[in-house]
C-alpha positions, -999 to +999 in steps of 0.1 A: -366-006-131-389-011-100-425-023-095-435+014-103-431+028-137-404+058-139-383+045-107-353+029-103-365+011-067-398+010-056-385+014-017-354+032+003-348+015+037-332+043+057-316+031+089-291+034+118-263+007+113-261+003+149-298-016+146-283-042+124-253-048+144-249-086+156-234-108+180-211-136+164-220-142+127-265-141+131-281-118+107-290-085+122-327-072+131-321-049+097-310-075+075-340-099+085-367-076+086-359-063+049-358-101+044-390-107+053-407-079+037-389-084+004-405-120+007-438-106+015-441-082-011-429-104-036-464-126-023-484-095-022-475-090-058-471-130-065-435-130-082-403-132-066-383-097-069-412-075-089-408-050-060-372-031-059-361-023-025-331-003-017-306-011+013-274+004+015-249-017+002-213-022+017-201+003-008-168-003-031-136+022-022-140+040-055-177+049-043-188+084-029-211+073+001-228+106-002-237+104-041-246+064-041-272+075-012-285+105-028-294+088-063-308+060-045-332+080-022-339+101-058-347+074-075-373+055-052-407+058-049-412+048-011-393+054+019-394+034+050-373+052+081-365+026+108-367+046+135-351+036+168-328+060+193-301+052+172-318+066+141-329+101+158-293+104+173-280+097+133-276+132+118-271+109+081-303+093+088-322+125+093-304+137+065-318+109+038-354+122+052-348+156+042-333+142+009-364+122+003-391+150+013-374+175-007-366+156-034-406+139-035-426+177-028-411+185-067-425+157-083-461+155-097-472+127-075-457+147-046-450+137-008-486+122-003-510+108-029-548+108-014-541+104+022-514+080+019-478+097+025-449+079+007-432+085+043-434+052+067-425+056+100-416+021+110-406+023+151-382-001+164-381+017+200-410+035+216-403+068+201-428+097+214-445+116+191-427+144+197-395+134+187-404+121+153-388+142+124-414+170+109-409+152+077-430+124+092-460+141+090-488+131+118-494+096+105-495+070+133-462+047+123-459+009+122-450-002+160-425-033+153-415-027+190-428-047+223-437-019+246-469-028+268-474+008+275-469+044+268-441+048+289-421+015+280-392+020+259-396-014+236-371-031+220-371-047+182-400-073+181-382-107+171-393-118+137-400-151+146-427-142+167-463-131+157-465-099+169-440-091+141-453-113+116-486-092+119-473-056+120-453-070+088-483-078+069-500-045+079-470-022+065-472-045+032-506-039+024-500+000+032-469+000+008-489-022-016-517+001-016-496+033-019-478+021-049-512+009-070-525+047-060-494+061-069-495+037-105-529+053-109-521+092-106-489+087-125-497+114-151-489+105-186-501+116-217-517+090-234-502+079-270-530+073-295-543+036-301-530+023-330-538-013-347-511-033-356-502-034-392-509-067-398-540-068-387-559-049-417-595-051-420-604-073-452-620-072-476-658-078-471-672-114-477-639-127-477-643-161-453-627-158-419-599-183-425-583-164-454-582-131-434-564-147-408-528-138-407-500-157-389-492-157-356-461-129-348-426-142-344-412-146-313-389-115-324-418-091-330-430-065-300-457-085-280-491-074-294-525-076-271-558-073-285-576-050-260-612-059-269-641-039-273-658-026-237-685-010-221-692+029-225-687+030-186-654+012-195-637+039-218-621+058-195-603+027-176-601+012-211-578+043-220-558+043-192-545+003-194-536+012-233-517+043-225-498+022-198-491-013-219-478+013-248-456+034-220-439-006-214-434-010-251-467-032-255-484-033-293-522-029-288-546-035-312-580-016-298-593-001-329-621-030-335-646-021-342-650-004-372-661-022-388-700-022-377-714-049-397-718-088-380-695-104-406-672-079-416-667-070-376-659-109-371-636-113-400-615-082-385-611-099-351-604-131-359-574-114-379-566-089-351-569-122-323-542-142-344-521-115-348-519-113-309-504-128-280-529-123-255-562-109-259-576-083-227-614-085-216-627-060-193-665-066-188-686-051-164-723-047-155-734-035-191-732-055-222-722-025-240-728-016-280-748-040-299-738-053-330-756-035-358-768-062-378-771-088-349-787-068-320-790-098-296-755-094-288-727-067-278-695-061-295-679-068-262-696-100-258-689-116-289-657-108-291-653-128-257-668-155-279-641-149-306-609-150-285-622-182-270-622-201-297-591-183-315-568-170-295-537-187-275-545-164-245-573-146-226-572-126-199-608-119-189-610-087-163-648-077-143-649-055-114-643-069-080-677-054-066-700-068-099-727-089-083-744-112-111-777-115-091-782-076-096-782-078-136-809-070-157-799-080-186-811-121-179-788-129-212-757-113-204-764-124-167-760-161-179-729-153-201-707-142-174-717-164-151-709-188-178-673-176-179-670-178-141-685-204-133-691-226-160-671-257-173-641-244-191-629-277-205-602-266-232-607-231-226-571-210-217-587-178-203-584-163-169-613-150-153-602-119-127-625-103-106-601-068-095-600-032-085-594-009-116-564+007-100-550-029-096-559-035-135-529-026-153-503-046-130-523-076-135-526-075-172-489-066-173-480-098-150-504-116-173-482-103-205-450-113-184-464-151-177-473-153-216-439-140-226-424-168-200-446-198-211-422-222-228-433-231-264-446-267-269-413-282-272-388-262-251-376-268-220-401-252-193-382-238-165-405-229-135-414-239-104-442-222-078-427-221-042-456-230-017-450-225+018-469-216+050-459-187+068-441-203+093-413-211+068-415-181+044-376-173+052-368-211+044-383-203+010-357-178+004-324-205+003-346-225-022-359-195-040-322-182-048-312-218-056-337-222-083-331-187-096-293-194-101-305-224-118-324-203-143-361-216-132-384-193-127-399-192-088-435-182-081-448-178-044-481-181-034-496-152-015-505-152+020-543-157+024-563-162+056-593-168+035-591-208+025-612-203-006-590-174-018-562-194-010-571-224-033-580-201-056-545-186-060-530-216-059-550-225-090-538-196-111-499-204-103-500-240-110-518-230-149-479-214-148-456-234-138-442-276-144-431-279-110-445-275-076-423-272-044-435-274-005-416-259+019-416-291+049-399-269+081-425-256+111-459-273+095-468-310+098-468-338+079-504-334+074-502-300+061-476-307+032-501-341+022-530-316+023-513-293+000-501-322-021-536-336-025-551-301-033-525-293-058-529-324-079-567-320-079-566-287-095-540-300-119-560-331-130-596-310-130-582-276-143-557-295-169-527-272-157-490-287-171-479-295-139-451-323-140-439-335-109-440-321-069-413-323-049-410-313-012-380-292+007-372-305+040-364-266+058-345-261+090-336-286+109-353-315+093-339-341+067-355-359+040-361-393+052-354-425+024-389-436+034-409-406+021-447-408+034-456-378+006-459-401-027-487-398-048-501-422-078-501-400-105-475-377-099-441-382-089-423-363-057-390-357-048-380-348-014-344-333-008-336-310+024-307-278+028-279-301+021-291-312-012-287-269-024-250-274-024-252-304-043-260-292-083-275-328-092-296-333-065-321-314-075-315-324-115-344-356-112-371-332-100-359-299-123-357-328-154-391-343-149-414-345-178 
């Protein structure tokens, strides 16, 4: 399944094989620009292969071209046409649009949701207006050609060079924002929230330690306690429950009943330890008071609870919330408490988001929980940090680590530095390993990154390991390596050392 619920691939790249044609044995234009947006998307999103794209495959004899084609374009929920003179003079190409626009105007979500049309015009040549296909609608395309003016022609940008790189990052966030608005109007009918069996209200008075069941085995569904929010919550409250039970998630978001202090405590302690990861969502309002305890919300204190119970807290407020603005002076204090305060033990993570954005990242948050290696199992994962320059060395290293059945992260492209360390943060609280990618940057870059990694891992208590760092392109790991640290050991190996399964055995091993 793709990115987006209810499709097989989350993107159809529809193209003229003459635009991927090559000379000698170099990858063509086609091949490396789905390269790069595959690798961008998956840092858009933040793991590797979470967004399914679709490019026709060198088909096996027994296959019928037409019918591989058709269910691909039927089951994707995006459609990028790479349109050059050789896609206009395709009368297949033009073809898969018509299959796509047909096949999207009898769907619910139909061809457009809002004013974002699941059509992208991507231009490789300087195509006139005119000649686009109808089925393109009059949105303005993605120029990936260099024309200087109207009347140019233009050929394929190189994807090396900036121009490129920037029109790249343009059509990604445009894909990425159609897919979250498309994840948002996806109409389903909600199921009902149910608590989990196990969690039971007890018996009033009874202390909070005997009401406490036992954590679920790792062969029951995985079970979230959705907490308490907000009246101006509900609706988005709703909508992440009906979503997390549409992937087969157990949500306990019945709590309360019941009203009372003690007897609501008792019931979320039980609910908390009967849970994998307990979901926050907070916002400007401290919502319902406690009956018998009117200095604080039901929402609040059960923030309070999961803290100090639960193995894992994801901790949601709106992107926009501005503290300053609060009345409340109280309430205030306690979320800037959770975002700013010291954490010291504490396992939650604080996310300021959009609400269309809210499911995915609880979802990713559920996916991280179900990878986290138990205290005595082998953890297999490794974040992938690399400048832009060498985002398509990443991908050799990427596919190594995945054949050797550790899990690769990526860091997201960032131009703000704050956001940047920010991110980088969150992926080393998942991961043993950390990897540089050493190609275009300098020395000075990968010790910079090195220094800043190991700070947040010493400060923020993350499990991280050991570091090592991949000497990309033409460079080669030198015996004398200028990148070791005192606390943390780091092994350098370059492109030779991928072919080599024990070379990279020291730094996978490390413990």
């Amino acid at each position: 399944m793709g990115y987006l619920p209810g499709f097989q691939h989350d993107i159809f790249i529809s193209y003229a094989h003459v635009d991927n044609a090559a000379v000698d044995e170099a990858e063509g234009w086609v091949t490396r620009f789905r390269e790069h947006l595959d690798l961008q998307m998956s840092k858009r999103v933040g793991r590797m292969g979470a967004v399914k794209i679709w490019q026709d495959p060198v088909l096996e004899g027994g296959q019928l071209f037409d019918k591989t084609i058709e269910d691909a374009i039927n089951g994707s929920a995006i459609f990028i046409a790479l349109t050059s003179s050789g896609y206009l003079a395709s009368e297949y190409c033009k073809q898969e649009v018509r299959w796509f626009h047909a096949k999207v105007g009898k769907e619910p979500l139909g061809l457009a949701v809002g004013d974002r049309l699941r059509i992208f015009n991507v231009l490789l040549n300087n195509i006139p207006f005119a000649e686009w296909p109808a089925e393109f609608g009059r949105t303005s395309g993605f120029p990936f050609h260099d024309a200087e003016s109207p009347d140019d022609y233009g050929y394929p940008a190189d994807p090396q060079e900036k121009p490129f790189q920037l029109q790249m990052r343009k059509l990604v966030e445009a894909v990425y924002r159609t897919l979250c608005a498309m994840k948002e109007s996806l109409p389903s009918a909600a199921p009902p929230i149910v608590a989990a069996p196990s969690a039971a209200a007890p018996v009033a008075g009874t202390p909070v330690a005997a009401a406490t069941a036992a954590p679920p085995a790792a062969s029951d569904a995985f079970t979230v306690f959705l907490a308490d929010t907000a009246d101006s919550l509900r609706t988005l409250r709703k909508r992440v429950t009906a979503e997390l039970q549409s992937k087969g998630i157990n949500v306990i978001a019945d709590v309360p009943p019941p009203y009372e202090a003690a007897a609501h405590e008792e019931r979320v302690v039980a609910a908390i330890n009967n849970a994998h990861l307990t979901v926050h969502l907070l916002d400007s309002f401290p919502g319902r008071e406690i009956e018998d305890a009117e200095e604080k919300s039901y929402a609040q204190r059960q923030v309070e609870l999961s803290i100090e119970h639960a193995r894992s807290q994801f901790i949601w407020v709106p992107k926009a919330l501005d503290l300053a603005a609060l009345e409340d002076g109280s309430y205030k204090d306690f979320l800037d408490r959770l975002e700013n305060g010291e954490r010291s033990d504490a396992t939650y993570k604080f996310l300021r988001g959009l609400p269309a954005e809210l499911p995915r990242e609880i979802l990713d948050e559920i996916e991280c929980a179900r990878r986290r290696p138990a205290a005595d199992a082998a953890p297999l994962s490794a974040l992938v940090d690399t400048h832009f320059k060498d985002q398509l060395y990443a991908l050799d290293l990427i596919r190594f680590l995945s054949d050797k059945n550790v899990q690769p992260y990526i860091n997201p492209e960032e131009d703000d530095p704050r956001k940047n360390i920010r991110i980088l943060e969150e992926r080393l609280k998942q991961v043993t390993k950390l990897i540089i990618v050493f190609g275009s940057v300098t020395s000075e870059w990968v010790r910079a990154r090195l220094g800043a990694a190991v700070e947040i891992a010493i400060t923020e208590g993350c499990p991280l390991k050991a570091c090592g760092v991949f000497y990309a392109g033409a460079r080669r790991k030198s015996v004398d390596s200028d990148f070791r640290l005192g606390l943390f050991p780091v092994y350098t190996f370059d492109t030779a050392d991928l072919a080599n399964p024990q070379a990279l055995k020291p730094l996978l091993e490390a413990v």
